[in-house]
N, C-alpha and C positions, 0 to 999 in steps of 0.2 A: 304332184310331187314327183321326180323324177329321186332312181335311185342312180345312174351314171352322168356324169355330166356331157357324154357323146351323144345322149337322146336325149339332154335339153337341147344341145347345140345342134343336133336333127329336127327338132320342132321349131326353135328360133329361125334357122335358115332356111327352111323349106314350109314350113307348116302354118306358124304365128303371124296371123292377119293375111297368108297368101292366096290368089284364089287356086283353085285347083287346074292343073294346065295339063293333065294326062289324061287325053279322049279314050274311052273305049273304043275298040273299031267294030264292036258289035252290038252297042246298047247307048244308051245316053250318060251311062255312069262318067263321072269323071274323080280321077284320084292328083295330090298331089307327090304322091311316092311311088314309083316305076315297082316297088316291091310290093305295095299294095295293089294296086295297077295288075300285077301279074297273079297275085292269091286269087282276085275278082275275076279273071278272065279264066283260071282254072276251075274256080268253083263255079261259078255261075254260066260258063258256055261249056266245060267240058273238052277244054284244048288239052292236050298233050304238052308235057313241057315245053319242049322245044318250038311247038307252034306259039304257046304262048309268050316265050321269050321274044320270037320273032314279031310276035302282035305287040310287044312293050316297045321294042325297039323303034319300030314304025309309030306310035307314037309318039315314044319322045323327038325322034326325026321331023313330025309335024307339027311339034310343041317349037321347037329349035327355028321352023321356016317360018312361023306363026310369031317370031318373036315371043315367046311367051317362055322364057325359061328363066329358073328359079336366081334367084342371086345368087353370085358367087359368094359373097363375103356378109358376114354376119357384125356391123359393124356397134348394135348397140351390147351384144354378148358381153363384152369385157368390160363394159361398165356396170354389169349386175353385180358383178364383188361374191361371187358364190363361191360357198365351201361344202363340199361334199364329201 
């Protein structure tokens, strides 16, 4: 159950049946949300912000060359009829 309808439309587009296309550049983990991507790479290697921004970046860069980036448009969303 989602209580805002901007994190259904976050799991729909990004999350719901996608694989995960954001490499760690330090481990094998892989995320499909650059925010989670970046909590994982501050807790588990112990980057500094800013390094770890720059390690999210660089992946989504090699998600991007990789062809592997998320859909833009969510196009079964507006036929779910949801009231929130």
């Amino acid at each position: 159950m989602y209580l805002h309808k901007y994190t259904l439309r976050t799991h729909l587009k990004y999350e719901c049946g996608k694989a995960a296309v954001l490499q760690c550049p330090e481990c094998p983990h892989r995320s499909k949300l650059k925010g989670n991507l970046k909590k994982h790479i501050l807790n588990m290697h112990n980057f500094n912000n800013d390094a770890a921004s720059e390690a999210v970046n660089k992946a989504m860069q090699a998600a991007v060359r990789g062809g592997l980036t998320p859909p833009e448009d969510v196009k079964h969303f507006d036929d779910l009829n949801l009231t929130i």
